[in-house]
N, C-alpha and C positions, 0 to 999 in steps of 0.2 A: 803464345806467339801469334801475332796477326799472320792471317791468310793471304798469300801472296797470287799473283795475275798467272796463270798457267797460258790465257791467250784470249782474245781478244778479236770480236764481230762485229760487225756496222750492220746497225742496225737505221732504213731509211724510211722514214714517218714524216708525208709528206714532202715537205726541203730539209725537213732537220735528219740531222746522222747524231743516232745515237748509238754508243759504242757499250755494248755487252761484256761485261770480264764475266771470265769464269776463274772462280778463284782455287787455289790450293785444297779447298775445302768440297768442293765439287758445287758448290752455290753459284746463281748465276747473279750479278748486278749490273745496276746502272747506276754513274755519277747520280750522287745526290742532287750536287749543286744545280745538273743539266735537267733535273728534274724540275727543281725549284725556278730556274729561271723562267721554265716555259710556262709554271704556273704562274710566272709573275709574282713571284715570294722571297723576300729578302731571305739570301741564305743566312745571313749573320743573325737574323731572328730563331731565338730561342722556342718561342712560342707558338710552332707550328701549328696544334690541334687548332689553335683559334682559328688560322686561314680555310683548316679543313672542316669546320664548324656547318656550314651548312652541307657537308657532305655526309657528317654522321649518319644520318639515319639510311645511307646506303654502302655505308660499309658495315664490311663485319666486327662481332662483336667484339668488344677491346681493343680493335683495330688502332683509334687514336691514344689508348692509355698503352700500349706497347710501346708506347714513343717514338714513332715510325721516324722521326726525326735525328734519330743517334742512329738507328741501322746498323748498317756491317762495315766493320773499321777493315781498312786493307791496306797492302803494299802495291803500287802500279807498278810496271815494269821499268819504271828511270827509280824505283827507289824510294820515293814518295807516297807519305802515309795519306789515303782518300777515303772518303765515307761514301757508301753506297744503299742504296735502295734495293733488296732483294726482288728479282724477277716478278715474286709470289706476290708479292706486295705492290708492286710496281701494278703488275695485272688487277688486283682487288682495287686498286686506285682509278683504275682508266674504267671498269665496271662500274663505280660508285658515279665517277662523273659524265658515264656514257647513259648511265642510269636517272640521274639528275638535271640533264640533258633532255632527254625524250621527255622528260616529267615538267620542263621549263623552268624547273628550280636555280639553275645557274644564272649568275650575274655574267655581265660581259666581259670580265675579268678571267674567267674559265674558260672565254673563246676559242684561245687559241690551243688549250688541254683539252678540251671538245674535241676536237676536228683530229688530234694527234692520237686521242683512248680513240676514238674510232679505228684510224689507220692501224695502229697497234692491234687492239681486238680481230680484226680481221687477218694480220698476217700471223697472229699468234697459233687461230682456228688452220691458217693455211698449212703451217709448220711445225704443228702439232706440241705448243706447247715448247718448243725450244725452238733458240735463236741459231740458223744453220748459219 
């Protein structure tokens, strides 16, 4: 049985509001999709490691063969089956491209994920690792 929404944080990184479930399982996520959009990533692409291709070398190991791209299947609270991006993972992504970042390795296409793994990393360190 899919993990269903127990409840639900706004989370605000720069203008964008991004909403944290924490699910039945005690696991926290974020839409998939809202991830993908900000990286500028077709969600209906199958082939995600390709986008994350030049981030390899700053994520962790197996990071893109886990399939970060299928994630954690869930119930929202109207009843609707969502895919999500685990917290954990979400954070190893904003490191790799805040990492890639400083290193000038990112295209301009990561701009707008630059400036968001920042805001992120910083109120992650403020709140200790969960979304209050």
């Amino acid at each position: 049985m899919k993990p269903t929404v127990i409840s639900e944080n706004v989370l605000l990184l720069s203008d964008f509001e991004f909403i944290c479930y924490t699910l039945s399982n005690g696991l926290q996520v974020f839409s998939h999709t809202r991830i993908l959009n900000i990286m500028m990533i077709d969600y209906t692409n199958q082939n995600l490691h390709k986008h994350l291709s030049v981030l390899a070398p700053y994520l962790p190991f197996l990071f893109i063969e886990r399939k970060i791209r299928l994630s954690v299947v869930f119930i929202n609270s109207s009843g609707y089956t969502m895919r999500g991006i685990a917290y954990d993972d979400f954070k190893a992504l904003c490191n790799a491209v805040a990492k890639a970042n400083q290193q000038g390795k990112l295209t301009s296409k990561f701009f707008l994920m630059a400036m968001i793994s920042q805001q992120f990393l910083l109120q992650d360190v403020e709140h200790g690792h969960q979304v209050k």
